[in-house]
ChimeraX commands (.cxc) that place a marker at each C-alpha (Angstrom):
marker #1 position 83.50,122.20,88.80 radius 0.5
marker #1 position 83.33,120.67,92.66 radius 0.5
marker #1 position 84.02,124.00,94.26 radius 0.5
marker #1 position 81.13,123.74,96.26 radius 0.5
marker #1 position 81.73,120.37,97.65 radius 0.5
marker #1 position 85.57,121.10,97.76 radius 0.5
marker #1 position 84.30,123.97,100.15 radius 0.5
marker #1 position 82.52,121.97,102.71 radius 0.5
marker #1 position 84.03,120.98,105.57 radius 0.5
marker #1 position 86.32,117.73,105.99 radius 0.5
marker #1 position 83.68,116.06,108.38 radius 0.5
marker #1 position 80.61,116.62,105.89 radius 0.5
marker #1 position 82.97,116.11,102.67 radius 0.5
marker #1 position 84.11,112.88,104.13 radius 0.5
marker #1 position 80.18,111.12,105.02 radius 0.5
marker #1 position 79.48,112.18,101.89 radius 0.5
marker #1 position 81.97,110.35,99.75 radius 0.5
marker #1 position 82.28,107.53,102.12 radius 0.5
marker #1 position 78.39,106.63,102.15 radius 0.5
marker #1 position 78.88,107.11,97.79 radius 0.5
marker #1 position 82.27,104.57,98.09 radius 0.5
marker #1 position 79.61,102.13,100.04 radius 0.5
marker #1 position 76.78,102.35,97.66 radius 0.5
marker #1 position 78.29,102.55,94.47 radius 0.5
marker #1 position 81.08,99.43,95.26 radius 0.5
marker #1 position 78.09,97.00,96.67 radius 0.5
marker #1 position 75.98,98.02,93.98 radius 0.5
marker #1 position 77.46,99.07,90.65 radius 0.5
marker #1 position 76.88,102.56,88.49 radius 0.5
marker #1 position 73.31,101.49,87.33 radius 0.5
marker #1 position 72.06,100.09,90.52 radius 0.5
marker #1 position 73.25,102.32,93.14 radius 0.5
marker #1 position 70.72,104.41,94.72 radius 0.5
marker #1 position 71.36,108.67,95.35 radius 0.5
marker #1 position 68.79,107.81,97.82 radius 0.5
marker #1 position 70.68,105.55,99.55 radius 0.5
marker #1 position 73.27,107.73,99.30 radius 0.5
marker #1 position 71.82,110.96,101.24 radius 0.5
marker #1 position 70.47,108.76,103.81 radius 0.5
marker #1 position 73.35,107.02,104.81 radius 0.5
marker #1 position 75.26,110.73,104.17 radius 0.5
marker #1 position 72.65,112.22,106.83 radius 0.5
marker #1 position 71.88,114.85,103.73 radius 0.5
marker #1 position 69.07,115.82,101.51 radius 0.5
marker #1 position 68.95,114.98,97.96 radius 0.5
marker #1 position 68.66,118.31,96.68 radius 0.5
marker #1 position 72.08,119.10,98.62 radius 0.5
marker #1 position 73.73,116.29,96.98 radius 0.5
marker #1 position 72.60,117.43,93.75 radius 0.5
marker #1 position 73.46,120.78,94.61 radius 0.5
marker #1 position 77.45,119.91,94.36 radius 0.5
marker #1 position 76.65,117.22,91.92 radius 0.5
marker #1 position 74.59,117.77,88.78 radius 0.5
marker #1 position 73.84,114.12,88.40 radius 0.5
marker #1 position 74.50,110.48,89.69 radius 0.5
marker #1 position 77.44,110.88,86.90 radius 0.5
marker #1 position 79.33,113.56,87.84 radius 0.5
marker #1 position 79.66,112.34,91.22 radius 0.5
marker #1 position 80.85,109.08,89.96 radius 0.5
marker #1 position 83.48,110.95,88.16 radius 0.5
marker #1 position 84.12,113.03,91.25 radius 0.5
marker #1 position 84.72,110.20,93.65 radius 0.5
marker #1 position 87.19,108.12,90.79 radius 0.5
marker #1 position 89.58,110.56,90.48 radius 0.5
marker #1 position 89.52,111.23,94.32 radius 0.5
marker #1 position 90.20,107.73,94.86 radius 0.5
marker #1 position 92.23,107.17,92.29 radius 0.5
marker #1 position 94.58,110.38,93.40 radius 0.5
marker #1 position 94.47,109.38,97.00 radius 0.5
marker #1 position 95.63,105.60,96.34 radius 0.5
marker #1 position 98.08,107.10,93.57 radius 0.5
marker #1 position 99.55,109.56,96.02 radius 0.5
marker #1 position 99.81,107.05,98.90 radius 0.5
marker #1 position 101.82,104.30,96.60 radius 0.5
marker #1 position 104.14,107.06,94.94 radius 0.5
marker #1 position 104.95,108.12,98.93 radius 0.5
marker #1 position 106.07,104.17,99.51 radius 0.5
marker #1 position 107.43,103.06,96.46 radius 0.5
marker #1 position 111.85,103.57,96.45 radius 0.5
marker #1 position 112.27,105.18,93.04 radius 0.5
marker #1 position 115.44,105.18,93.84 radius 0.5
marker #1 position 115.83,100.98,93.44 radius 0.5
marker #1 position 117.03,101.08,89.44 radius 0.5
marker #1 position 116.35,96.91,88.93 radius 0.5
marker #1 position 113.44,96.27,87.04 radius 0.5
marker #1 position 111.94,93.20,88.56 radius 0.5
marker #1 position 112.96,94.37,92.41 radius 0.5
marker #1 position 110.66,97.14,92.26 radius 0.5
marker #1 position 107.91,95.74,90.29 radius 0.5
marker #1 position 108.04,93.27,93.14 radius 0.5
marker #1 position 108.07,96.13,95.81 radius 0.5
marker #1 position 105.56,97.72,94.02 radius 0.5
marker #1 position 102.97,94.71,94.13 radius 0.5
marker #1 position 103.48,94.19,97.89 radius 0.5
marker #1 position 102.73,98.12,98.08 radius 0.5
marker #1 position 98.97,97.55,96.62 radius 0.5
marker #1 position 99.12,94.20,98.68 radius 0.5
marker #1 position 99.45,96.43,102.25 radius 0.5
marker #1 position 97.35,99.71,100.78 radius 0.5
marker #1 position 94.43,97.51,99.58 radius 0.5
marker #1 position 93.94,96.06,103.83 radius 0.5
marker #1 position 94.37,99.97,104.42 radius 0.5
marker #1 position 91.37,101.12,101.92 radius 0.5
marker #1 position 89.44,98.08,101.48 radius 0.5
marker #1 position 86.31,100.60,100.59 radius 0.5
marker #1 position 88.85,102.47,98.03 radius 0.5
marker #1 position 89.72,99.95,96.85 radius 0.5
marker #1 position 86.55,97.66,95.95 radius 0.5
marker #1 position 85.14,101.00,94.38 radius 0.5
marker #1 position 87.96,101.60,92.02 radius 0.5
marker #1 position 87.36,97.64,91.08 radius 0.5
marker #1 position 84.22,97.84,90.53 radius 0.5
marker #1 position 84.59,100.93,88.00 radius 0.5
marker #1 position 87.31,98.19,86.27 radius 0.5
marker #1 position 84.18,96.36,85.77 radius 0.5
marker #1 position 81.94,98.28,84.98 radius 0.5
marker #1 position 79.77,97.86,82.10 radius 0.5
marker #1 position 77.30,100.51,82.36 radius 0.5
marker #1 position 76.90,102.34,78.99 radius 0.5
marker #1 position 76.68,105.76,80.52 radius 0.5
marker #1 position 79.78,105.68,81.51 radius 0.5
marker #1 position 81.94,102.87,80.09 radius 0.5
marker #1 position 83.41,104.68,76.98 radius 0.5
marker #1 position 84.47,107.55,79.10 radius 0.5
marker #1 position 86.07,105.69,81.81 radius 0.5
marker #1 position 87.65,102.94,79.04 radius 0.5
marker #1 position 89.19,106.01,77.91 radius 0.5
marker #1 position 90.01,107.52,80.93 radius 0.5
marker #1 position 91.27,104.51,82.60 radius 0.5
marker #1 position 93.62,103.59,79.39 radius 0.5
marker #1 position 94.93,107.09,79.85 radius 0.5
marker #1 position 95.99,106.29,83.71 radius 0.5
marker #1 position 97.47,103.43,82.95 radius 0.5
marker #1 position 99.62,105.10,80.63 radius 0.5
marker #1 position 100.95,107.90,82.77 radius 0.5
marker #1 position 101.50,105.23,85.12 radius 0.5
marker #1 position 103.57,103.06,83.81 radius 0.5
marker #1 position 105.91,105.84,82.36 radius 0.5
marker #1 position 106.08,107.39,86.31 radius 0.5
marker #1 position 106.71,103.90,87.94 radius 0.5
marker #1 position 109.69,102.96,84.83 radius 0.5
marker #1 position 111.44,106.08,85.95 radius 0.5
marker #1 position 115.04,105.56,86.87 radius 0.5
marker #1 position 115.47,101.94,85.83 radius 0.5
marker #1 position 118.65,100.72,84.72 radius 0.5
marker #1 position 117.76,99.05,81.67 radius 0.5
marker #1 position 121.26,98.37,80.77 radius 0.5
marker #1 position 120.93,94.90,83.18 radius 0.5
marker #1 position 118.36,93.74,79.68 radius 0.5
marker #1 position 120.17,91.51,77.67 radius 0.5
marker #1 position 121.49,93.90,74.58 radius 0.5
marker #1 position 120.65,91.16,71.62 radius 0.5
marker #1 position 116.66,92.09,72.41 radius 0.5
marker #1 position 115.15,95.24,71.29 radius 0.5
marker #1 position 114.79,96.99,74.58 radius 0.5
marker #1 position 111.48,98.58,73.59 radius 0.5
marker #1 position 110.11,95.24,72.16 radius 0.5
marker #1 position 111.30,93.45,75.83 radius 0.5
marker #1 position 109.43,96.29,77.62 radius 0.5
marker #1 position 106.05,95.99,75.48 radius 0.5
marker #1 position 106.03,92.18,76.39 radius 0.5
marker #1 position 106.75,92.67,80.17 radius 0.5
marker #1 position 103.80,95.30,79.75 radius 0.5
marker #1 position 101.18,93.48,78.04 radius 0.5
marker #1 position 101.78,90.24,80.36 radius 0.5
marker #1 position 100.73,92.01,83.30 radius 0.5
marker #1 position 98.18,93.93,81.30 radius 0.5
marker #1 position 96.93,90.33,79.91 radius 0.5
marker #1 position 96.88,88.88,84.12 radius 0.5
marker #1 position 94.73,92.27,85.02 radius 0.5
marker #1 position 92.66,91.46,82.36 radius 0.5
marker #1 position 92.29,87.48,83.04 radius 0.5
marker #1 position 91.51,88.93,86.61 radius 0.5
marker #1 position 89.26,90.95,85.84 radius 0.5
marker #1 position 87.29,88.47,83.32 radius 0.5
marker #1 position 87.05,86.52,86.59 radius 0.5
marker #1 position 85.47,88.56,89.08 radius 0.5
marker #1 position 82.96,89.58,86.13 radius 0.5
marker #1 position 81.96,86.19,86.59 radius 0.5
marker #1 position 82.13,85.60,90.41 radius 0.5
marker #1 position 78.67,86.81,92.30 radius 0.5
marker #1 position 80.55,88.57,94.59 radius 0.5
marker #1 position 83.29,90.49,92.03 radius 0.5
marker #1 position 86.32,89.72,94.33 radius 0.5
marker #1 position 89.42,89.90,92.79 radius 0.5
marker #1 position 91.67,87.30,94.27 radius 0.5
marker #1 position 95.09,89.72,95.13 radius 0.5
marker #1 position 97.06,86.88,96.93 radius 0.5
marker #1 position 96.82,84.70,93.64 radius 0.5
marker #1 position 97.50,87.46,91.64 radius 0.5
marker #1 position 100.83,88.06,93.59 radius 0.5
marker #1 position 101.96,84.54,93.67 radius 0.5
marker #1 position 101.01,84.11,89.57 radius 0.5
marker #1 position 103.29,87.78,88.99 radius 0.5
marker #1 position 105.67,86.13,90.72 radius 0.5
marker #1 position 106.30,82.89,88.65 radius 0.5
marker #1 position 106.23,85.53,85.58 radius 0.5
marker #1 position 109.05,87.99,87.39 radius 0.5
marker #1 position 111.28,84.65,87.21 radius 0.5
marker #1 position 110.65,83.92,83.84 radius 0.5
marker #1 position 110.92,87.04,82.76 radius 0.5
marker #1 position 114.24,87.69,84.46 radius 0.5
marker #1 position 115.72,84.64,82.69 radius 0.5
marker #1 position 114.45,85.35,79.50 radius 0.5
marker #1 position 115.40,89.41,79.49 radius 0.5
marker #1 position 118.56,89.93,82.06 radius 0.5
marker #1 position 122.13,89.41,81.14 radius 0.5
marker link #1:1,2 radius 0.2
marker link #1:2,3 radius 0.2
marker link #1:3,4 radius 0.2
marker link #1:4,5 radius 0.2
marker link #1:5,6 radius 0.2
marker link #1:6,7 radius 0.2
marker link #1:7,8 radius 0.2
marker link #1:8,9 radius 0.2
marker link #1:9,10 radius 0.2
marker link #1:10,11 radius 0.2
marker link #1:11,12 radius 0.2
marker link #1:12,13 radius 0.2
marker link #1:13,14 radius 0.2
marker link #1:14,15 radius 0.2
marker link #1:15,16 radius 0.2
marker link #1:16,17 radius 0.2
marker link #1:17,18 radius 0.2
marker link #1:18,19 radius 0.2
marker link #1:19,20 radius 0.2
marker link #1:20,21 radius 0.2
marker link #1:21,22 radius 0.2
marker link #1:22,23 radius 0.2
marker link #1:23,24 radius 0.2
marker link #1:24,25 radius 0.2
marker link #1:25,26 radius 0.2
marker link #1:26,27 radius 0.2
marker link #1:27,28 radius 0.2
marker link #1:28,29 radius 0.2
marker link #1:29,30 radius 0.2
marker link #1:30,31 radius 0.2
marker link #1:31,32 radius 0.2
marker link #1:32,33 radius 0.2
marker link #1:33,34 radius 0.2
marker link #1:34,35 radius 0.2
marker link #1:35,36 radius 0.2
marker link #1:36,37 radius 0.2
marker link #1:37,38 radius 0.2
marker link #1:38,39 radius 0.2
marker link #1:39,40 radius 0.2
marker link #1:40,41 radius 0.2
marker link #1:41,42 radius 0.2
marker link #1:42,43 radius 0.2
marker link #1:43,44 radius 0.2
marker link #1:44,45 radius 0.2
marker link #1:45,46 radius 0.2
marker link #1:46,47 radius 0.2
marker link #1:47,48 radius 0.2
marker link #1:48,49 radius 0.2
marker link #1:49,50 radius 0.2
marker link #1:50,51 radius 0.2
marker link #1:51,52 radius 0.2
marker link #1:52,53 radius 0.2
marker link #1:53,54 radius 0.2
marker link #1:54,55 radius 0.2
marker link #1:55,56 radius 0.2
marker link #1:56,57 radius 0.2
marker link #1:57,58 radius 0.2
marker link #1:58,59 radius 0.2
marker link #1:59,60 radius 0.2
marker link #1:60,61 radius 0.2
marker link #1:61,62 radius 0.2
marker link #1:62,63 radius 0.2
marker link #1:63,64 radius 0.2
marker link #1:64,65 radius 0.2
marker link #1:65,66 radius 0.2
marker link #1:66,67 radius 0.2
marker link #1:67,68 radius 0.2
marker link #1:68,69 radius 0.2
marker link #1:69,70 radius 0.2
marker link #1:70,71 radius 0.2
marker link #1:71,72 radius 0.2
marker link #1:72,73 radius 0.2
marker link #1:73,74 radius 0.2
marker link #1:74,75 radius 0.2
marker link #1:75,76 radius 0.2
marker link #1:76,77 radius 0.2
marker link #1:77,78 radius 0.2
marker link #1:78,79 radius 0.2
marker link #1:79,80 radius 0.2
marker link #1:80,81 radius 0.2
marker link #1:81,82 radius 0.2
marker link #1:82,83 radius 0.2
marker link #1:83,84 radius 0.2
marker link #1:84,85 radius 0.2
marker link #1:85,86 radius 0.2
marker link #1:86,87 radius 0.2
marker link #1:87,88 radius 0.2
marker link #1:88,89 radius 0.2
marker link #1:89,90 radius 0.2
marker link #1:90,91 radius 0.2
marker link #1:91,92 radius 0.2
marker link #1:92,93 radius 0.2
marker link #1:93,94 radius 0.2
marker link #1:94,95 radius 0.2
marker link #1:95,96 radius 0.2
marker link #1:96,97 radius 0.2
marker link #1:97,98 radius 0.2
marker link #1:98,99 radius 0.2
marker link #1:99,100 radius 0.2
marker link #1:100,101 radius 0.2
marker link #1:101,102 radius 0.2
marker link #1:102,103 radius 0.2
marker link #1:103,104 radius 0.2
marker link #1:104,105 radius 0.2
marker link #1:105,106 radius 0.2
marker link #1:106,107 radius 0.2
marker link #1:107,108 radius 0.2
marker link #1:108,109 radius 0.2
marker link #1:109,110 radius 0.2
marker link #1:110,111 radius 0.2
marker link #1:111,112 radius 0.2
marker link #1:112,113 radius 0.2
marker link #1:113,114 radius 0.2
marker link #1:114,115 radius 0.2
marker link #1:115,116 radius 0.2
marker link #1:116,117 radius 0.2
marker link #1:117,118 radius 0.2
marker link #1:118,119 radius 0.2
marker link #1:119,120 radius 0.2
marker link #1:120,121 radius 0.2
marker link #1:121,122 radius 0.2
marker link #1:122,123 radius 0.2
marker link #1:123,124 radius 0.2
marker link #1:124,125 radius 0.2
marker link #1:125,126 radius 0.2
marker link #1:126,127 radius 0.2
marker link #1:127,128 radius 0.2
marker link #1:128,129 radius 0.2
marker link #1:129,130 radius 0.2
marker link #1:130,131 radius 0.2
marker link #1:131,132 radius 0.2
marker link #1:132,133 radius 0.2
marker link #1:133,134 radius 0.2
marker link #1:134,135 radius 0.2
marker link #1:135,136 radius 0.2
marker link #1:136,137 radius 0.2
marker link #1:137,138 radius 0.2
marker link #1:138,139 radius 0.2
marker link #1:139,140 radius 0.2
marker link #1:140,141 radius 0.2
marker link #1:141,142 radius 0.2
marker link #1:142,143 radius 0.2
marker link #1:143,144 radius 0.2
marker link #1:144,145 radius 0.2
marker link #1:145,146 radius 0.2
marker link #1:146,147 radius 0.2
marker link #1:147,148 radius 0.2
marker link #1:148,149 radius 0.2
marker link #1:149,150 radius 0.2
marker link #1:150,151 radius 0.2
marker link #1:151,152 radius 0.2
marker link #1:152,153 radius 0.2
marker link #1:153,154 radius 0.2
marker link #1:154,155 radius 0.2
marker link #1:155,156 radius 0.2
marker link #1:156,157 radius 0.2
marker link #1:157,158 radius 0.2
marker link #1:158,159 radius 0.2
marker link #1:159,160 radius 0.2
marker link #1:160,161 radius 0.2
marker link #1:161,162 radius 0.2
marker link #1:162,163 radius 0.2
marker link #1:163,164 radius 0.2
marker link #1:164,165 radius 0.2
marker link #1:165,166 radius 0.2
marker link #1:166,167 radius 0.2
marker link #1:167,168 radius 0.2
marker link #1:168,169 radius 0.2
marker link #1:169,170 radius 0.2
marker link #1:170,171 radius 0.2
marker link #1:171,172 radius 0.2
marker link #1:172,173 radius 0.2
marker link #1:173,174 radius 0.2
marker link #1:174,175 radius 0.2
marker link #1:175,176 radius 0.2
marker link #1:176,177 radius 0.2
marker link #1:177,178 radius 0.2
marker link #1:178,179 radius 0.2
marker link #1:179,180 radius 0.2
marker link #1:180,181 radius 0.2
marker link #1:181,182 radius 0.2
marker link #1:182,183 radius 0.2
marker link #1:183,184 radius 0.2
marker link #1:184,185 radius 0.2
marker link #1:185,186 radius 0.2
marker link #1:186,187 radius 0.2
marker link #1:187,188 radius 0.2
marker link #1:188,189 radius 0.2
marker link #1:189,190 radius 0.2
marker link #1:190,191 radius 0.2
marker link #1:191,192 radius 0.2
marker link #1:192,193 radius 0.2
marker link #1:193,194 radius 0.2
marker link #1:194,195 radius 0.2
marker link #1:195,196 radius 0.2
marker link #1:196,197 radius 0.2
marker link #1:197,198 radius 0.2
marker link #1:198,199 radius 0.2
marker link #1:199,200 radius 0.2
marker link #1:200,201 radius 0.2
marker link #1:201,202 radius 0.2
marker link #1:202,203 radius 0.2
marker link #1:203,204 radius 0.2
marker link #1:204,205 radius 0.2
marker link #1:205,206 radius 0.2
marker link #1:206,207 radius 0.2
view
């Protein structure tokens, strides 16, 4: 579908999604401007629109390239090869923690489609996002030795709670930023609030 963007080269491909990341993270789906977007790109419209049907598609476009870039980078630094539970959930957090000074752009986009609201687009990427989060978790549980879980608990039950307490703090931290006028997600609070959980947790589910 992008072959004709995908064909460009690097230089052009990369003002063109970076002035997109810019626009559509300060201003939301619905407000950002393809005007904007060509002028800080150095392009004219009707090239944008000629790899990009619409304002949409390259909204779809530049999600999955961030998300696969950001994906990529953390499956490159996280040791699948630590089997405890808790230890790499930890390593994993401090992974985001060091990416997310790395691609502060990336990053702030792919929040800002978390909060999204626009009804163009919001069913779609629900879905799609739910989907993600799926494959993720299955990729990132790979390897673990769940035989450390205490074996009076239903192992699958233990895992659904671990899930949807960190599912309930994204959410909670989400909810907030909805509300904050500038939409920042505080990460260091985050950290230190998964952290008090990880001990409770560990008490509660370890033998």
């Amino acid at each position: 579908m992008f072959s004709k963007f995908l064909n460009l080269d690097k230089e052009k491909q990369d003002r063109i999604i970076n002035a997109a990341i810019k626009e559509f993270a300060e201003k939301g789906y619905d407000r950002a401007s393809t005007n904007e977007i060509v002028k800080e790109a150095g392009i004219s419209k009707g090239l944008l629109f000629h790899y990009f049907q619409n304002k949409k598609q390259l909204f779809l476009f530049l999600f999955d390239y961030c998300y696969e870039l950001v994906t990529d980078e953390f499956y490159k630094k996280i040791n699948l090869k630590e089997t405890d539970f808790f230890r790499r959930m930890r390593h994993a957090i401090m992974i985001k923690a060091d990416m997310l000074g790395t691609y502060p752009d990336i990053f702030k986009f792919i929040q800002e489609v978390f909060l999204e609201e626009s009804a163009e687009i919001k069913i779609e990427f629900d879905r799609k996002k739910s989907e993600l989060t799926h494959i993720n978790m299955e990729r990132a549980y790979e390897g673990i030795d769940f035989s450390k879980f205490r074996d009076d608990v239903d192992l699958t039950k233990i895992i659904k709670i671990i899930n949807w307490t960190f599912e309930k703090m994204s959410d909670e931290a989400i909810q907030k930023a909805k509300l904050s006028p500038t939409h920042e997600i505080n990460y260091q609070a985050i950290q230190a609030e998964a952290e008090e959980y990880f001990e409770v947790l560990i008490k509660c589910f370890y033998k």
